[in-house]
C-alpha positions in Angstrom: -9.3 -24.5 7.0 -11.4 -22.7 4.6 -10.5 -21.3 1.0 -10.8 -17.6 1.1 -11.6 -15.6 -2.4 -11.9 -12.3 -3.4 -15.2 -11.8 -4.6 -14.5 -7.7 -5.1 -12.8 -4.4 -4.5 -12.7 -0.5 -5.1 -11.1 2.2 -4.4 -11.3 6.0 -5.2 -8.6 7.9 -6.9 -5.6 8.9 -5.4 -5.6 12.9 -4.7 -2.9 15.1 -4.3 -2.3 14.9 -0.7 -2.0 19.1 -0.6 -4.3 21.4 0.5 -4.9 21.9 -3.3 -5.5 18.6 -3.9 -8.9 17.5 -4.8 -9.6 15.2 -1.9 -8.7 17.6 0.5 -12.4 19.2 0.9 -13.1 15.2 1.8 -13.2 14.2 5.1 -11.2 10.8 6.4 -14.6 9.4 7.0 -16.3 10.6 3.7 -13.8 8.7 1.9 -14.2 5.3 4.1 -18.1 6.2 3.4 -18.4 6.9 0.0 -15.7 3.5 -0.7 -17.8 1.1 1.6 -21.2 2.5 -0.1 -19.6 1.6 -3.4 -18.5 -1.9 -2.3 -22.1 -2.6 -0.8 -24.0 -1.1 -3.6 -21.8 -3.5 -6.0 -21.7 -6.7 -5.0 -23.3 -6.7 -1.3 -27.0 -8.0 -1.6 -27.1 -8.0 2.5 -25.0 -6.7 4.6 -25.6 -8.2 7.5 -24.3 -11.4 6.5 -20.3 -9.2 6.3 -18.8 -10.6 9.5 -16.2 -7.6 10.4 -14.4 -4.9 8.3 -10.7 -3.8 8.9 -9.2 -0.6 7.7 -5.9 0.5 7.8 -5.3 4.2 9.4 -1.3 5.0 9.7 -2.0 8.2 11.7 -5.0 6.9 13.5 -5.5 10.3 15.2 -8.3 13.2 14.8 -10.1 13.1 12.1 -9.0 9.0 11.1 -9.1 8.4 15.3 -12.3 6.6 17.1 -12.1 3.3 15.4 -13.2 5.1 12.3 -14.6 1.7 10.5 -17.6 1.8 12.6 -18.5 4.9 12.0 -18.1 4.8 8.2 -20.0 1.4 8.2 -23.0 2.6 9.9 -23.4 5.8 7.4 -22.4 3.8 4.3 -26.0 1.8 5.1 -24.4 -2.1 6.6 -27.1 -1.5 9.2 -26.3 -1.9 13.4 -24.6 -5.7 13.1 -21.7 -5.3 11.0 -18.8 -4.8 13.8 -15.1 -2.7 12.2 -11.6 -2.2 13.3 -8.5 0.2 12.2 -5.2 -0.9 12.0 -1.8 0.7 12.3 1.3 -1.6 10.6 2.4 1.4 9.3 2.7 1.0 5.4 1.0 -2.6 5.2 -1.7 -1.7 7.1 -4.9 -2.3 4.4 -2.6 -5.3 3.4 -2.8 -6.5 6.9 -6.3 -6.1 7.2 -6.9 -8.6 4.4 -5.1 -11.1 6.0 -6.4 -10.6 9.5 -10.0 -11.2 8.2 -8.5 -13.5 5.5 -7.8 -15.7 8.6 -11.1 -15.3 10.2 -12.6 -16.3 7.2 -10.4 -19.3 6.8 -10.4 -20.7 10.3 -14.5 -20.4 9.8 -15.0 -17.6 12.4 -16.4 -15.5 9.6 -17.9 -15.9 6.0 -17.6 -12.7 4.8 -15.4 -9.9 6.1 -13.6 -6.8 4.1 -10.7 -5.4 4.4 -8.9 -2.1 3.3 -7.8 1.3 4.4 -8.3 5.3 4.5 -5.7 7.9 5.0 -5.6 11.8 4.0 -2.6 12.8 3.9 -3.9 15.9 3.0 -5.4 16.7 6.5 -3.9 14.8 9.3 0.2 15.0 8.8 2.9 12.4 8.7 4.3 12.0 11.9 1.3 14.3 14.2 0.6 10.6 16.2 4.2 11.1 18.2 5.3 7.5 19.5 8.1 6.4 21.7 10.1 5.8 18.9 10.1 9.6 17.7 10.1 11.2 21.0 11.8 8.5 23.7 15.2 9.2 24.3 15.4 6.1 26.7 14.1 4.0 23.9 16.4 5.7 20.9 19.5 4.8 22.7 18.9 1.3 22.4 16.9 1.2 19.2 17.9 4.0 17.2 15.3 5.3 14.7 16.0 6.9 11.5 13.8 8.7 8.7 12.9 6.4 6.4 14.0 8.2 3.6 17.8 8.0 5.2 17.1 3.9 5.1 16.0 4.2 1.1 19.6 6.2 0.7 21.5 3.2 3.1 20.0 0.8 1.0 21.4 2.3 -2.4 25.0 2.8 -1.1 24.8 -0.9 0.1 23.6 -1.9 -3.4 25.8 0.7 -5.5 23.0 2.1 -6.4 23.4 5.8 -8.2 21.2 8.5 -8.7 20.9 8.4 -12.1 19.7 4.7 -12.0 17.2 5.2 -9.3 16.3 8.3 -11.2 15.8 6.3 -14.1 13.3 4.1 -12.4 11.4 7.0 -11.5 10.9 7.6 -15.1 9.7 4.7 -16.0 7.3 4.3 -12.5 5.7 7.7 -14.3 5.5 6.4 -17.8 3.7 3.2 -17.1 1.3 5.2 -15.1 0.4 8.1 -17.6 -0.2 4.9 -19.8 -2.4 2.8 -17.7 -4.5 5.8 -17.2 -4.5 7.0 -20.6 -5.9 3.5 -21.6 -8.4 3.0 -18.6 -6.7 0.3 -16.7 -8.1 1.4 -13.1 -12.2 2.4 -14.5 -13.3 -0.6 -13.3 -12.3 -0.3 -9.9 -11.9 3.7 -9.4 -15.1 4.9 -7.8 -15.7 8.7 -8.0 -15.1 11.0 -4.8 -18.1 13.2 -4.6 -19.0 16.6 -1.8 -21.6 17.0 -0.4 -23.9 18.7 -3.1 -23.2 15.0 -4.8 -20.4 16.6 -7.4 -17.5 14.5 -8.2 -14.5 16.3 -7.4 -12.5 13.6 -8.6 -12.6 11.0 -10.7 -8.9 9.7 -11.9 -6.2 9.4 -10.2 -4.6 12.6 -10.1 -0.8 12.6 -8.9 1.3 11.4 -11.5 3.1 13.1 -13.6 3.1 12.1 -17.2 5.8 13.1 -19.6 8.7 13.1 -16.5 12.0 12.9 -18.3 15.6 12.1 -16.4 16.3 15.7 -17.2 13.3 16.8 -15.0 14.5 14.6 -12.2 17.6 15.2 -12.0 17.0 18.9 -11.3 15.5 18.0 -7.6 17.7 18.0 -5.1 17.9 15.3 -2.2 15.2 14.9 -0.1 17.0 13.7 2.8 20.7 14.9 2.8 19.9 17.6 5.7 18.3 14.4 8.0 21.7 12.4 7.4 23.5 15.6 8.3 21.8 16.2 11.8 22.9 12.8 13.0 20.9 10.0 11.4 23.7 9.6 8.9 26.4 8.8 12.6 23.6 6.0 13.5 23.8 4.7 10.0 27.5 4.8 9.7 27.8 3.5 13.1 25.7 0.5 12.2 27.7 0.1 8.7 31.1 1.3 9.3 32.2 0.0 5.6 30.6 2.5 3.9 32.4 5.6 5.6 30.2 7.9 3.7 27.3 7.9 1.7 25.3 9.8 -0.8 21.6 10.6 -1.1 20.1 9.6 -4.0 16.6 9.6 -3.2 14.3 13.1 -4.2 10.7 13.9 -4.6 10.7 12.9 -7.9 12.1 9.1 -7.1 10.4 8.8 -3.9 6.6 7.9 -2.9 4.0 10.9 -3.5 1.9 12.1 -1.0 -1.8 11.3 -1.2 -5.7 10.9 0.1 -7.5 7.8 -0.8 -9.4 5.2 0.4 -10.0 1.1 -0.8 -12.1 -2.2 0.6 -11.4 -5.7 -0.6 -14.7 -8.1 0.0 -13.4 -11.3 1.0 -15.5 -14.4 1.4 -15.7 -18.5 1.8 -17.4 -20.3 -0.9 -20.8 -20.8 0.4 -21.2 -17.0 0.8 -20.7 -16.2 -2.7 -23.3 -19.2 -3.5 -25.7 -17.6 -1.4 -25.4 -14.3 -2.9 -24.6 -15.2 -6.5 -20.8 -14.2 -6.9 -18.5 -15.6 -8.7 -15.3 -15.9 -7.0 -11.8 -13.6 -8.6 -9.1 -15.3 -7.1 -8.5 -17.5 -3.7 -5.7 -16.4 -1.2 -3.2 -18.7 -1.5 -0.9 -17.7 1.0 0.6 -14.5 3.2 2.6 -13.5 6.1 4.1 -10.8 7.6 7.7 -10.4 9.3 10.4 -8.2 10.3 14.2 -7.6 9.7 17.0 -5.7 10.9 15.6 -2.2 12.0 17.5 0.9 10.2 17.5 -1.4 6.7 13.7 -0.2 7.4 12.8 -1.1 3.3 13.9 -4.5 3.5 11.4 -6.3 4.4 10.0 -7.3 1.2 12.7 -9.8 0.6 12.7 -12.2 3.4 8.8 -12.1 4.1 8.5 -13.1 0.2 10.6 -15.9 0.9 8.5 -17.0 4.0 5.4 -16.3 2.0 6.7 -19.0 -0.9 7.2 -21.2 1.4 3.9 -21.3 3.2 2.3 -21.7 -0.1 4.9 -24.3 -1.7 5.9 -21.8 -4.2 9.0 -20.6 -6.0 9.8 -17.4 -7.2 9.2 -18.7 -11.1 5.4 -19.4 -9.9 4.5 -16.0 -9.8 3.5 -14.2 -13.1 3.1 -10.4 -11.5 4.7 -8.4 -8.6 3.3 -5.4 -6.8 5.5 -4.1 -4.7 5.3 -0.8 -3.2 7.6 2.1 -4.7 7.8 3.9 -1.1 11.3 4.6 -3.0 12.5 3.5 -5.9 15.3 1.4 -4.2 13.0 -0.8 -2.7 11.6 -2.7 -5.8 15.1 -2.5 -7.5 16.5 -4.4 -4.9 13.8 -6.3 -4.7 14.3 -7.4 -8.6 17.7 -7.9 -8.4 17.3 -10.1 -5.5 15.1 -12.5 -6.7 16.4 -12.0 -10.3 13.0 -10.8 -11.5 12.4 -9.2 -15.0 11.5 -5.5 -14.3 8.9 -5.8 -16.8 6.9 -8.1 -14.1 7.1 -5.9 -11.1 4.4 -3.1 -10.9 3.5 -2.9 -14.3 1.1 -0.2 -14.3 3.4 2.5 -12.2 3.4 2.7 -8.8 3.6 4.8 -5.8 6.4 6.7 -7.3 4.0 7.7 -9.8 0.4 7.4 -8.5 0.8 7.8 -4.9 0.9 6.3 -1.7 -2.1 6.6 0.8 -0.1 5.1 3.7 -3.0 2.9 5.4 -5.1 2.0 2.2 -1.7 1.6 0.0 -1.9 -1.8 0.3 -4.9 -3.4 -0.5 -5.0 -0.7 -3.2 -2.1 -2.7 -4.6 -3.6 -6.2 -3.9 -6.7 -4.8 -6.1 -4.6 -3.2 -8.8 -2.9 -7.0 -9.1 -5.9 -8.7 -9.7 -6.7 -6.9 -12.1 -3.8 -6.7 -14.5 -3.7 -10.2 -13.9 -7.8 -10.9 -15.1 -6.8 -8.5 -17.9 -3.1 -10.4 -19.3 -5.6 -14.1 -18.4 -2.5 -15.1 -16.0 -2.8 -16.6 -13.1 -0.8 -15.7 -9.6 0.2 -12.8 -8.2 2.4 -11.7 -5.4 2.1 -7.9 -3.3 4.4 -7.1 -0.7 4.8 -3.8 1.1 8.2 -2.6 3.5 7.2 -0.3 6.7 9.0 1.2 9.0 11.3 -0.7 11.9 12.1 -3.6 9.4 8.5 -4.5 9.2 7.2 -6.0 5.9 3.4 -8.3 4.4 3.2 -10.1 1.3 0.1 -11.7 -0.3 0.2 -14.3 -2.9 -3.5 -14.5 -4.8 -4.3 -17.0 -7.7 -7.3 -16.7 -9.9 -9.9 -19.4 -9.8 
């Protein structure tokens, strides 16, 4: 088996995923254009020599339906022979397609490959791809789905988790943000969205919200108290009869914000970057995916971590930064408290909470953002993990060479 490395990645800002938002005059494709032309121009000398490209698309429908990775590859100038695919893991989806060509690259069927994602959230909705698991009734009975916002609020009353502290997270999410932005963190990967006329629309990230205080959250109401009331909260309490209630916790302001974005990882073996004169970021040291027990939808995190660590030979104290998504702001809590982490090592710049979460490019987005906090604190490994929904879950552990 082959050593994989990041050689590169970008992505563009994350835009308000409204029809105010800046990204929402942008096309699905324009973004998977504009990011793979940015890649290529950067650190691609000849395309031809990228073996396949994956991007994650969570609503793989309309406007992000058609295997949209081809198309986007053939306008952003990789020529006839570069071959693409889109993937739908739900909210690992651009993490998955890192390791799917990860593991081309390392069982030598490939020597170059990228991976990332595109989703506007702006124009094709949560939830407009249907699926058995919506709409089945045959299939609910057995497998009953709930929102996953319902799951976030399960997950605090199993934890004793209360509104003020997830609140409090939330806070905290936002202030790291406004400060990594304020002091350029992202510049070197954040690419600039641009129309048609060649105008940048936007250049920053433009979702978070610096200056939140606990007093401004705590004016939301729940986000999900009216789903638990139409019956999801019977199949939770069914499932967990020890709870006999429970309270939502979980708002707008303490939950993942809606977004368009787009992001490509180049991934390579050694002799490629010889060949083409890079010098290698990090290596892939190990990553996996997995699932868990089906309405506890968030928490997958934990276990595939552990199965990640062990693949790699690796504790817990061998990791110096965690990204792990903010889908809601119980998920990394637990996941701290779980593996007794200091918070001050888990998403240090802010995360979705703050920034955003473009479900199928959320993911390598994060795997980007880890590499480089980690080049800019000179420490060495890094760990990403992502929940989705059903139980599902994908970490990535990356060490710089």
């Amino acid at each position: 088996m082959q050593d994989v490395f990041i050689y590169d990645h970008v992505r563009t800002p994350r835009g308000k995923g409204r029809t105010n938002g800046a990204l929402h005059i942008i096309t699905p494709v324009q973004l998977a254009i504009q990011t793979l032309n940015a890649l290529r121009e950067r650190s691609i000398a000849h395309p031809a020599e990228i073996d396949d490209v994956g991007l994650g698309v969570v609503m793989p429908i309309g406007e992000q339906g058609a295997d949209i990775t081809r198309v986007a590859l053939l306008e952003a100038g990789y020529g006839d022979s570069v071959s693409g695919f889109q993937l739908n893991r739900f909210c690992t989806s651009a993490l998955d397609t890192v390791k799917l060509v990860a593991g081309l690259i390392a069982s030598g069927q490939a020597d170059a490959a990228i991976g990332g994602g595109v989703e506007s959230m702006s124009r094709v909705q949560i939830g407009s791809d249907g699926g058995a698991v919506y709409t089945d009734p045959s299939i609910g009975a057995r497998h009953p789905y709930i929102p996953n916002g319902v799951a976030a609020d399960l997950m605090a009353a199993l934890d004793g988790v209360t509104r003020a502290e997830v609140d409090a997270y939330a806070v905290e999410s936002q202030r790291r943000a406004a400060e990594a932005v304020a002091s350029g963190r992202f510049d070197a990967s954040l690419i600039p969205v641009r129309d048609r006329l060649g105008q940048v629309v936007l250049a920053r990230d433009e979702a978070h919200r610096p200056g939140t205080t606990l007093a401004d959250l705590a004016k939301l109401p729940p986000a999900f108290d009216k789903a638990a009331a139409a019956g999801y909260g019977s199949i939770v309490l069914q499932r967990y009869p020890q709870l006999e209630a429970f309270e939502p916790v979980h708002t707008g302001g303490n939950s993942s914000g809606i977004v368009d974005g787009a992001c490509a990882v180049l991934l390579g073996n050694a002799a490629f970057g010889e060949r083409n004169g890079l010098t290698p970021r990090a290596r892939i040291r190990a990553a996996a995916s997995c699932a868990d027990e089906p309405l506890l939808s968030l928490g997958g995190p934990i276990p595939v971590t552990h199965k990640t660590l062990a693949r790699a030979g690796m504790t817990i104290a061998d990791i110096d930064l965690f990204e792990v998504n903010e889908a809601f702001a119980i998920v990394p809590m637990r996941y701290s408290r779980c593996f007794e982490i200091d918070p001050a090592r888990i998403n240090v710049n802010g995360g979705a909470i703050a920034l955003g979460h473009p479900l199928g490019a959320t993911g390598a987005m994060l795997l980007g953002t880890l590499l480089d906090e980690l080049e800019r604190r000179d420490l060495a490994t890094g760990l990403v993990t992502l929940c989705a929904a059903a139980g599902q879950s994908t970490a990535m552990i990356i060490e710089r060479v």
